[in-house]
C-alpha positions as CSV (number, residue, x, y, z in Angstrom):
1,X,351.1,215.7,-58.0
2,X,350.3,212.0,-59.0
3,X,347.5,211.0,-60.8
4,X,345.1,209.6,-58.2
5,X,344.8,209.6,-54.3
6,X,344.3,206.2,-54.3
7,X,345.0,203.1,-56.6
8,X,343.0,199.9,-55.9
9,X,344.3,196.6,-57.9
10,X,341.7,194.3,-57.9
11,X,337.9,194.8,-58.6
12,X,336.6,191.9,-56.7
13,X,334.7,192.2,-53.2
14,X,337.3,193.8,-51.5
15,X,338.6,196.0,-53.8
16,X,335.2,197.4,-55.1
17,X,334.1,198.5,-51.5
18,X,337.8,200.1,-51.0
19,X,337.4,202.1,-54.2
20,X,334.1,203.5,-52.8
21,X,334.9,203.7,-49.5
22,X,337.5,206.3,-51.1
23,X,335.2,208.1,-53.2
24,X,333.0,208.9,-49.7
25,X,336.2,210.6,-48.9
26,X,336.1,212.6,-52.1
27,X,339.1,211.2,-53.3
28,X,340.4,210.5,-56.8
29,X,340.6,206.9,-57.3
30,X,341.3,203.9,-59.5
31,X,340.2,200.9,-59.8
32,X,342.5,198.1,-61.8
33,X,340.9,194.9,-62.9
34,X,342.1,192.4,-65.1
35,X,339.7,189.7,-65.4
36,X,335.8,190.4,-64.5
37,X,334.4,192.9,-62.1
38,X,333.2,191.7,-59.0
39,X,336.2,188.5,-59.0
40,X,336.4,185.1,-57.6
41,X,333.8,186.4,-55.1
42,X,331.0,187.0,-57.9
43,X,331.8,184.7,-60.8
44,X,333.5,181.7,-59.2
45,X,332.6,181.8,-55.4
46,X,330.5,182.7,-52.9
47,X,327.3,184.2,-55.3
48,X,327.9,181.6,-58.3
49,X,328.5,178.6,-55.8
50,X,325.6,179.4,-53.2
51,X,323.3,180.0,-56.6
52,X,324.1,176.5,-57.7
53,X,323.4,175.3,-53.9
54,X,320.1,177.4,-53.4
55,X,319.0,176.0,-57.0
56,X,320.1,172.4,-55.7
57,X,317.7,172.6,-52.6
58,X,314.9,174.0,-54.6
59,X,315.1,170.6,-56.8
60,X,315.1,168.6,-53.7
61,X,312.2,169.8,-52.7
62,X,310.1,169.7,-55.3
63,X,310.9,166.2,-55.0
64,X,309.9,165.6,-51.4
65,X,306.4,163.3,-50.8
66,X,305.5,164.5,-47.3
67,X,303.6,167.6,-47.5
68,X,299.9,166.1,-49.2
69,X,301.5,166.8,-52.5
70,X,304.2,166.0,-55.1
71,X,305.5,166.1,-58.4
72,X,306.0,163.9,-61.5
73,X,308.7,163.4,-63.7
74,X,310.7,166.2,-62.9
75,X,313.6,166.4,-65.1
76,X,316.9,168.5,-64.1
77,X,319.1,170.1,-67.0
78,X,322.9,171.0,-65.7
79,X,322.5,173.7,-69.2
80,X,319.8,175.4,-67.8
81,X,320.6,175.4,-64.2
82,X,323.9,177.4,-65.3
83,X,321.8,179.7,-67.4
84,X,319.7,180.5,-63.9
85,X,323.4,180.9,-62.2
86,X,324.8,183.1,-64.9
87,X,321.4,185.1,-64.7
88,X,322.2,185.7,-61.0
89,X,326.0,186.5,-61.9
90,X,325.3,189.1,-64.4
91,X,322.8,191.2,-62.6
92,X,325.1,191.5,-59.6
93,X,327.6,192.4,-62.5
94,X,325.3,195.2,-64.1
95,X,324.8,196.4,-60.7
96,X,328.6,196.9,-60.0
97,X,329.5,198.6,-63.9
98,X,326.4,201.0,-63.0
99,X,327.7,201.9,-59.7
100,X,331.0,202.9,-61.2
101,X,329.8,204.6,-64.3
102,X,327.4,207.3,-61.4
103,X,330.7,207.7,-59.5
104,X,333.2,208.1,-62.8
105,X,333.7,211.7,-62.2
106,X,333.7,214.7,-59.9
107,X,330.1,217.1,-59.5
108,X,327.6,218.2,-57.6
109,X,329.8,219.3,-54.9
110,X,331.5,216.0,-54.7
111,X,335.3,216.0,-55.1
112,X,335.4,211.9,-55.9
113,X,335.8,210.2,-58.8
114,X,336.3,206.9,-60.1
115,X,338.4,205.5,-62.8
116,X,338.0,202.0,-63.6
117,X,341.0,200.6,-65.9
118,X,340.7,197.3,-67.4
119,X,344.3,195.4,-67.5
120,X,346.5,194.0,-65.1
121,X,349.0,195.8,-62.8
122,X,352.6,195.6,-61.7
123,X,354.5,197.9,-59.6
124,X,357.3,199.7,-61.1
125,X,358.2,201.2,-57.4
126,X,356.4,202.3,-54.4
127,X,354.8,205.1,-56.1
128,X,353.7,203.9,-59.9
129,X,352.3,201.1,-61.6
130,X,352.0,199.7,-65.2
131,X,348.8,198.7,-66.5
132,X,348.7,196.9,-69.3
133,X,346.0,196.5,-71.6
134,X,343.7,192.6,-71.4
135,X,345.5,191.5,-74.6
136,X,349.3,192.1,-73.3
137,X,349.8,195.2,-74.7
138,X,351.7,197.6,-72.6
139,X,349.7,200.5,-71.7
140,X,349.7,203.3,-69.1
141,X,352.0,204.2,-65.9
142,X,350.4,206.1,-63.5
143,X,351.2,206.8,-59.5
144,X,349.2,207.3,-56.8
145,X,349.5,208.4,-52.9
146,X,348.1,205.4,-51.7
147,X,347.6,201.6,-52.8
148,X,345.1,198.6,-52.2
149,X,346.1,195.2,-53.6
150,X,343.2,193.2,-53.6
151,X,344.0,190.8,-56.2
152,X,342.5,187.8,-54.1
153,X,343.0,184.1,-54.4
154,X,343.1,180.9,-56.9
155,X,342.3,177.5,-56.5
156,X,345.6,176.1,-55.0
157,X,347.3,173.5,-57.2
158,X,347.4,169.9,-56.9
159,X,351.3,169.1,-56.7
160,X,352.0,166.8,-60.2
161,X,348.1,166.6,-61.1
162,X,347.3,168.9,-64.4
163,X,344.2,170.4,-64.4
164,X,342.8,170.4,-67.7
165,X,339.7,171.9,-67.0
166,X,337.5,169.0,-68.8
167,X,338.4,165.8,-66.7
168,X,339.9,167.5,-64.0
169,X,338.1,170.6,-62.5
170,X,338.3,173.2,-59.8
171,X,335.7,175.5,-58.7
172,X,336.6,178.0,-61.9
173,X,335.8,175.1,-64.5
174,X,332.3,174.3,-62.9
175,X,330.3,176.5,-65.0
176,X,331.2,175.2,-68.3
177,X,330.3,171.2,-67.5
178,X,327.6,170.6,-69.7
179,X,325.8,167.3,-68.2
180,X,325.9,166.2,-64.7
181,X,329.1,163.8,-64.4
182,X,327.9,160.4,-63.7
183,X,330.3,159.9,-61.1
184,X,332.7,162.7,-59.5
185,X,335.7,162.7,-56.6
186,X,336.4,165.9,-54.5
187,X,339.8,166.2,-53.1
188,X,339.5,168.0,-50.1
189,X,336.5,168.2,-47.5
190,X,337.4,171.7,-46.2
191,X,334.0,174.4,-46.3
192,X,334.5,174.6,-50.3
193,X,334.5,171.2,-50.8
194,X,331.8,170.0,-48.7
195,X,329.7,172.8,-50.2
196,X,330.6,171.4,-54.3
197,X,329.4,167.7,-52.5
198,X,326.8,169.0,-51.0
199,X,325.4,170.4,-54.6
200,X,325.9,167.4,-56.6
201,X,324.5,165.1,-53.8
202,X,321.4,166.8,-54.1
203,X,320.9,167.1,-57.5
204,X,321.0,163.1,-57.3
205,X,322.3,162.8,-60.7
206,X,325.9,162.5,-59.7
207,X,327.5,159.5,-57.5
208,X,329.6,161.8,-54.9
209,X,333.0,160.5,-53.3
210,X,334.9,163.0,-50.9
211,X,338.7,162.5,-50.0
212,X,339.0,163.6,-46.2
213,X,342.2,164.0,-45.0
214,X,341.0,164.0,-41.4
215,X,338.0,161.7,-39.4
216,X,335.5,163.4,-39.9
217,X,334.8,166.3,-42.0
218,X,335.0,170.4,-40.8
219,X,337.3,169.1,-38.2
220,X,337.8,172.8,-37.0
221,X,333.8,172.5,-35.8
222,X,332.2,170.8,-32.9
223,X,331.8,166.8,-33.6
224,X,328.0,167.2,-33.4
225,X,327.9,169.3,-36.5
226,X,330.1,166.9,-38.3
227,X,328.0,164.8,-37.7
228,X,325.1,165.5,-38.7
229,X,326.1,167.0,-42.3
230,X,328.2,163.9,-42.9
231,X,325.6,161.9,-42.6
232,X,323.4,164.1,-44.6
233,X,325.9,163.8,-47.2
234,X,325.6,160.2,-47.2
235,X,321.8,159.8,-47.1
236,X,322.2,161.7,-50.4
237,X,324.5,158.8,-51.5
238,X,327.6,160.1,-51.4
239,X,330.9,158.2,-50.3
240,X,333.5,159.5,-47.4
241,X,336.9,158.3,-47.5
242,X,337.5,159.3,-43.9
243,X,341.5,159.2,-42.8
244,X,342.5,159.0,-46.2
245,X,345.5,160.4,-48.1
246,X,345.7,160.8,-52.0
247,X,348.4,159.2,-53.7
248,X,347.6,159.4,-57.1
249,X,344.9,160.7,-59.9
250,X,344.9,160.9,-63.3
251,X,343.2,160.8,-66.8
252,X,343.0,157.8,-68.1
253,X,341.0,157.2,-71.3
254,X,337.8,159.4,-71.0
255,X,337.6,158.8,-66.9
256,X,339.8,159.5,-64.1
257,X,341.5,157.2,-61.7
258,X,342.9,157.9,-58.2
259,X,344.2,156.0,-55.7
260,X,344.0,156.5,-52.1
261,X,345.5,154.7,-48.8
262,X,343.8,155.0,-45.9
263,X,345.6,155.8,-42.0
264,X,345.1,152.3,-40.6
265,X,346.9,150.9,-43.7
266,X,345.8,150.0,-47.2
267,X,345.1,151.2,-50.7
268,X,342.2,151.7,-53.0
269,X,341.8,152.9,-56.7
270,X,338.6,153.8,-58.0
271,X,337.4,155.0,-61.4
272,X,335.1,158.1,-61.7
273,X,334.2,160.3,-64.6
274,X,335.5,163.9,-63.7
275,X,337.7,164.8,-60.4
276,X,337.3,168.3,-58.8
277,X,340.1,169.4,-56.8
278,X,339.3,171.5,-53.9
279,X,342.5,171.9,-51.4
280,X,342.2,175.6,-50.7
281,X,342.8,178.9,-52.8
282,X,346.3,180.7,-52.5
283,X,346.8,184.5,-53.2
284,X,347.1,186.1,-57.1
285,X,350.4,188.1,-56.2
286,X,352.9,186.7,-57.9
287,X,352.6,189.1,-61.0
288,X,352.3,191.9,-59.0
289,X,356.2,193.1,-58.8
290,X,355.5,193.2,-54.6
291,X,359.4,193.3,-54.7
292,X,360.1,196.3,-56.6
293,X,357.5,198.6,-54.3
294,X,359.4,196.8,-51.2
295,X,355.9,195.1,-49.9
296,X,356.9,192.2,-47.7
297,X,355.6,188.8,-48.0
298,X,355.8,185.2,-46.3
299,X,357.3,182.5,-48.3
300,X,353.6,181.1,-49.8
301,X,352.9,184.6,-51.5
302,X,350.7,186.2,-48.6
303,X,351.0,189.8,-47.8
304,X,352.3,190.2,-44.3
305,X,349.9,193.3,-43.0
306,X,349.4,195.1,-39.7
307,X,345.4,195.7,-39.6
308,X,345.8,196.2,-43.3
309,X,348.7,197.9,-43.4
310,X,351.9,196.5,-45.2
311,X,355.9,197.0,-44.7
312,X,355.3,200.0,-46.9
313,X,353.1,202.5,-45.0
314,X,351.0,204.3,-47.7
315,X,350.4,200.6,-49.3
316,X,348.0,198.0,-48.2
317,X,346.7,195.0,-48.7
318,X,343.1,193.5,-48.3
319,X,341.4,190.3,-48.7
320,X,342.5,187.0,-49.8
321,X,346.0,188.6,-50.2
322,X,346.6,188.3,-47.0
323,X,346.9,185.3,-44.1
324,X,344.1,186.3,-42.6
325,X,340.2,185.1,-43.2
326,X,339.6,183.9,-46.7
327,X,335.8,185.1,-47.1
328,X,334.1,187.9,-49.0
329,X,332.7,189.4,-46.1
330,X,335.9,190.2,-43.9
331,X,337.5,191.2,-47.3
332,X,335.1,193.9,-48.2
333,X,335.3,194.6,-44.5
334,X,339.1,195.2,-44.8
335,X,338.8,196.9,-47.7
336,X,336.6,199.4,-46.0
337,X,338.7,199.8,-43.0
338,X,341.9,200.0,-45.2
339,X,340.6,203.5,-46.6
340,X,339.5,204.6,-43.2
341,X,343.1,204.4,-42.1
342,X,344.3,205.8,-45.3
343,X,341.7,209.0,-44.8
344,X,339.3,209.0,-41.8
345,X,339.8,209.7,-38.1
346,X,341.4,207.3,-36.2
347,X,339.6,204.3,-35.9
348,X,339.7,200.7,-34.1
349,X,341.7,197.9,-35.5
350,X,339.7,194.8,-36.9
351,X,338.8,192.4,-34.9
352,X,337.8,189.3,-36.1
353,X,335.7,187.9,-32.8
354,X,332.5,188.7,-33.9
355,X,332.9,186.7,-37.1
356,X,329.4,185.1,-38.3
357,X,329.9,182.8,-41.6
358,X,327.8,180.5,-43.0
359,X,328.9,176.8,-44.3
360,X,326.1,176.2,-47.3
361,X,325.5,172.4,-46.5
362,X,322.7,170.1,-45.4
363,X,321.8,171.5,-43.2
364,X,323.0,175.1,-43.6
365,X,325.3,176.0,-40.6
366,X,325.7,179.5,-39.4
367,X,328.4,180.3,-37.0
368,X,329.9,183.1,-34.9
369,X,332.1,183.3,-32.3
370,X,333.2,180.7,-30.3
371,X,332.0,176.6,-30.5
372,X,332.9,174.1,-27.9
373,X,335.9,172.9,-29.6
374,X,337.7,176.5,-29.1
375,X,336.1,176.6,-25.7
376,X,337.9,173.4,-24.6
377,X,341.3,174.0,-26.7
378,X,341.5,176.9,-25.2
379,X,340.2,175.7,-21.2
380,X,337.7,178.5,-21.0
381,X,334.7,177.6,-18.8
382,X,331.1,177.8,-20.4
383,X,327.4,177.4,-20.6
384,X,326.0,175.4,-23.4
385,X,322.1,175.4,-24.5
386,X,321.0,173.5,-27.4
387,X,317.2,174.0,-28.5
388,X,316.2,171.5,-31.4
389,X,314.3,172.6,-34.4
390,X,311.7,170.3,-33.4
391,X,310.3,172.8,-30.6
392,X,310.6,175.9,-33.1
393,X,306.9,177.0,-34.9
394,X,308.6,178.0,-38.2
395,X,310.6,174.7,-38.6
396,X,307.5,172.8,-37.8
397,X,305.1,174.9,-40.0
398,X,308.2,174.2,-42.8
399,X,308.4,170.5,-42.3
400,X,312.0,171.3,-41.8
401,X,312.9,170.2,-38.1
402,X,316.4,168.6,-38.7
403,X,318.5,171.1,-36.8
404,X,319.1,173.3,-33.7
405,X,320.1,176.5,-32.1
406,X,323.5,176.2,-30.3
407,X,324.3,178.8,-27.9
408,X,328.0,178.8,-25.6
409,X,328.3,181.8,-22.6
410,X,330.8,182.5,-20.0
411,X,330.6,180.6,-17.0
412,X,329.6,183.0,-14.6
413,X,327.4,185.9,-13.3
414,X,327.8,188.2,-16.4
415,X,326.9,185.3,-18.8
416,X,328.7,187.1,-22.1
417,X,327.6,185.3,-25.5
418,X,330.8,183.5,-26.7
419,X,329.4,182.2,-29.4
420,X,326.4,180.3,-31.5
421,X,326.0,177.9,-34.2
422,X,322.8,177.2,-35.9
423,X,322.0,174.4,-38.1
424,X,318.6,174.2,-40.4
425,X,316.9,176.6,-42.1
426,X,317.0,180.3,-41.5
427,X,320.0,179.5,-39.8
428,X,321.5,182.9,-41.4
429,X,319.0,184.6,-40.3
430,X,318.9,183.3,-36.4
431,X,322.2,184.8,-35.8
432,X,322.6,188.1,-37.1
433,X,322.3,189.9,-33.9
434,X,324.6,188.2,-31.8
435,X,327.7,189.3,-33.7
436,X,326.9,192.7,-32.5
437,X,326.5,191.6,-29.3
438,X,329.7,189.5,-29.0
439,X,331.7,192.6,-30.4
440,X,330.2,195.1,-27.7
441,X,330.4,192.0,-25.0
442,X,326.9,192.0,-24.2
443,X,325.0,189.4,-21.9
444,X,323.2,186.5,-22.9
445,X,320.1,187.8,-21.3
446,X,319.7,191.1,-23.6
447,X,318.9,188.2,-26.1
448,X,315.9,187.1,-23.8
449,X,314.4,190.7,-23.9
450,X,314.5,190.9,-27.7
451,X,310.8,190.8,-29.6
452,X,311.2,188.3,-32.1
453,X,308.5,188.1,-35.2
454,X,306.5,185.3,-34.8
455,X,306.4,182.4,-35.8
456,X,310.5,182.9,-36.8
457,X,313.1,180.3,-36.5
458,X,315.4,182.7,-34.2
459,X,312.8,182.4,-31.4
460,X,314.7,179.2,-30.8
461,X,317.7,181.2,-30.0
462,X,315.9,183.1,-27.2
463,X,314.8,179.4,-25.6
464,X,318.0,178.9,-25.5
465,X,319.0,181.8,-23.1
466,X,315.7,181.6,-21.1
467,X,316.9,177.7,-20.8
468,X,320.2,179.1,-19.3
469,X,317.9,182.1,-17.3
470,X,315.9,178.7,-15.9
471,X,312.3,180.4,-17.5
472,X,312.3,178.5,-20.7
473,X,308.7,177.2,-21.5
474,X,309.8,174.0,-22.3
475,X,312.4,172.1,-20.2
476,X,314.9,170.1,-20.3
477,X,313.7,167.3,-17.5
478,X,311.0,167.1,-19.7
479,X,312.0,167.3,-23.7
480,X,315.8,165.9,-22.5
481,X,316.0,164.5,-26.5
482,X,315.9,167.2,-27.9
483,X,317.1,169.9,-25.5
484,X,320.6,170.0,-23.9
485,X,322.0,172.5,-20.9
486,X,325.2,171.5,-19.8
487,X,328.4,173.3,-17.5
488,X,331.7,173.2,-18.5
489,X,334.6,173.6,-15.9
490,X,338.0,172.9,-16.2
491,X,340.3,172.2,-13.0
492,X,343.6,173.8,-12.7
C-alpha cells in the first residue's frame, strides 16, 4: 500500500487547489513545498504585483485636482508601500496554513487528510519521491498512486546578463528595493512588463523606459487597445523604444547601461539606475528527476500533457509546468480538473475559450474570448459594438470616462458572443458573465435581458448588444465619436 493517494509537488495556486480538490474525494494526500506556500502566484505575482498596482492608482488619485478637492504635499514611501504589500501577502498566507492545518487529518466521517511537507522533491521512479529537508538535508521517500507537479515558473533568464538582484532585478527582487529608483529600463513589454511600468509610472517618482521588441506594445491585442495604454504610459512620462532590440546591458559603476538598435537602423545607449528584466517565466522542473519517473517533456523544460495528463498515466502536471496558459486562474483550474480525472466521474476536457484575464494597466483591460485581431487572423465574420465610458452613469459619477465596452458576435442570425474587451474601471467586473456564456455558446441577446444594478459600469455592455439588436437608447448616427457598430465579412 503506498503512503498517500495522491502526492502534489508544489504549494502554489495550482497545487494548493489540487491538494484539496483531493481531500473532497476523501483521499490521503500530500502536499510538497519548498519555498513559501501559496508560490510565485502569492508572493511574487499576481496578489503582490496587483497589490503594488492597486496601491499605485490609489496615490494617483489622491493626487488628481478635478473633483472640488485635493491634497497637499503628499509624500510616497517605497518602505511603507511594501509593508502594505507584504500585509496583503501574509494574510492570504495565514489563510492557506489555516486551511491546511483543519484538513491535516481524517474525522468526522471524512476519510481525507492532508500532509503538508516542507522540502523539495525529486522522483526516484514513477512511484516514490525523495523529499529533502529546506536546508539540503536528505530526508524522507514516500510513494503515492497518483502525482501532481505543480512546481510553476521563474523569471526566464537574460542570455549573458547576471542578475544580481540590486542593479539588475526581476519581478522576485522587487520587494526588497528600498527607494524608488530614479530612473529604471524594463526589458520586455509583454502583460508582466507593461504591468511593472505601469506601477512605477504612476508612482511618478521613477523615469520609466520600456524595450519593445515589437511596434507597439500587447501586439497579441487589437491596435486600439495598444493604443490607448501606450499612450497612457507616456502621459505618465515614460519612454517606448518601439522596434527595438537589446544588445547589451550591464552594471557599470553604481548605474546600469544598455544599448539598443532600433529596426530601421541605429544604436542608442542610455544610462539608468536599476534594469528589470521581464522576458517571460519558464517552468521550475529541472530538479525534478522528470527522467527517472519517464514524464516526457519538450526541449525548454515544459511538461507535454493531454488535458493534464502526462506520458505516464497516473502522473500529471498542472500550471506553469506545462505549454499551456501561464496564469493563476487556469492553473488552479487545472489543478482542480487534474484530480477530477484522477477520482471523479468522467468529466469534459478543458477548454480554454471562455478565458477572461485581466491586463492591470492604465486603463485596466479585461478580456475574454475572441478580439478582432483573432477574428481577422483567423477570417471569421463578426459584429463589433463599441460603447464609450463617456455614456456609462458609473464612469461619469467616477470621473473616470477614459475607456469602453468592446463587444465581437457571429455574423449572423444566432449572434453567439465571441468575445469582449473592456477597458476602464470595473472593467473586471463588466465581464464576468460572458465567459459563461461563451462556454455554453449563448446569444448576444440573453445579455440584453439581463437586470443590471444601477448605476454599474456593465450596463455599458448591455448598450452594446441593444446597439447590435438596433434598440439602444443612444445611437450611433447620433454619438458616432464615441460609439462604433461595424460588419466584418471576408470574401472567399
Amino acid at each position: 500500500m503506498s503512503d498517500f493517494d495522491l502526492c502534489v509537488i508544489g504549494g502554489g495556486p495550482a497545487g494548493f487547489a489540487a491538494a484539496v480538490r483531493g481531500w473532497d474525494y476523501g483521499k490521503r494526500v500530500c502536499l510538497v513545498e519548498k519555498n513559501k506556500l501559496g508560490g510565485a502566484g502569492v508572493h511574487h505575482g499576481a496578489l503582490s504585483s496587483k497589490t503594488y498596482w492597486e496601491l499605485s492608482r490609489d496615490y494617483l488619485n489622491a493626487q488628481r485636482q478635478d473633483r472640488g478637492f485635493h491634497a497637499e504635499a503628499i509624500h510616497v514611501d517605497l518602505g511603507r508601500v511594501t509593508e502594505c504589500v507584504r500585509t496583503a501577502v501574509d494574510e492570504k498566507t495565514r489563510q492557506l496554513q489555516t486551511q491546511l492545518r483543519a484538513l491535516a487529518n481524517s474525522g468526522d466521517g471524512h476519510d481525507g487528510s492532508i500532509t503538508l511537507l516542507q522540502g523539495s522533491a525529486r522522483f526516484i521512479d514513477a512511484s516514490r519521491i525523495e523529499v529533502d529537508d529546506p536546508d539540503g538535508t536528505p530526508g524522507r521517500v514516500l510513494s503515492a498512486d497518483n502525482f501532481i507537479i505543480a512546481t510553476g515558473s521563474r523569471p526566464r533568464a537574460l542570455g549573458g546578463v547576471p542578475v544580481d538582484g540590486k542593479r539588475i532585478l526581476t519581478s522576485d527582487h522587487i520587494d526588497y528595493i528600498e527607494r524608488f529608483p530614479r530612473s529604471l529600463v524594463i526589458v520586455g513589454a509583454g502583460v508582466i512588463g507593461c504591468e511593472f511600468a505601469t506601477i512605477f509610472a504612476n508612482f511618478g517618482q521613477t523615469k520609466v523606459n520600456l524595450i519593445d521588441r515589437a511596434e507597439r506594445i500587447l501586439p497579441f491585442e487589437d491596435e486600439d487597445i495598444s493604443r490607448v495604454c501606450s499612450a497612457n504610459l507616456e502621459a505618465r512620462g515614460a519612454t517606448i523604444h518601439h522596434g527595438s532590440s537589446l544588445k547589451d546591458l550591464r552594471v557599470v559603476d553604481d548605474h546600469v547601461e544598455y544599448t539598443i538598435e532600433y529596426e530601421g537602423g541605429g544604436r542608442e545607449t542610455i544610462s539608468v539606475e536599476q534594469a528589470l528584466i521581464s522576458i517571460g517565466r519558464e517552468p521550475a522542473t529541472d530538479a525534478l528527476g522528470l527522467d527517472r519517473a519517464g514524464v516526457a517533456c519538450n526541449e525548454q523544460g515544459y511538461v507535454i500533457v493531454d488535458d493534464t495528463r502526462t506520458s505516464v498515466p497516473h502522473i500529471y502536471a498542472v500550471g506553469d509546468t506545462t505549454f499551456d496558459i501561464a496564469l493563476a486562474n487556469v492553473a488552479e483550474l487545472e489543478g482542480r480538473h487534474a484530480v477530477d480525472r484522477m477520482f471523479g466521474a468522467r468529466v469534459e476536457a478543458m477548454d480554454y475559450s471562455n478565458l477572461a484575464t485581466i491586463m492591470f494597466l492604465d486603463p485596466e483591460v479585461a478580456a475574454v474570448g475572441m478580439n478582432e485581431l483573432a477574428a481577422k487572423r483567423e477570417r471569421i465574420p463578426y459584429r463589433v459594438a463599441v460603447y464609450s465610458y463617456a455614456l456609462v452613469n458609473r464612469a461619469i459619477a467616477m470621473r473616470a470616462t477614459d475607456g469602453y465596452i468592446k463587444l465581437l458576435v457571429s455574423d449572423d442570425e444566432a449572434m453567439r458572443i465571441l468575445g469582449v474587451r473592456a477597458l476602464g474601471v470595473h472593467a473586471s467586473s463588466t465581464i464576468d458573465a460572458v465567459s459563461l456564456m461563451i462556454h455554453q455558446g449563448r446569444s448576444a441577446a440573453d445579455l440584453a435581458e439581463l437586470m443590471h444594478p444601477h448605476p454599474a459600469v456593465s450596463e455599458g455592455l448591455q448598450d452594446c448588444v441593444r446597439m447590435l439588436l438596433g434598440t439602444s437608447t443612444y445611437k450611433p448616427h447620433v454619438f458616432g465619436g464615441h460609439l462604433r457598430l461595424s460588419r466584418v465579412r471576408f470574401d472567399d
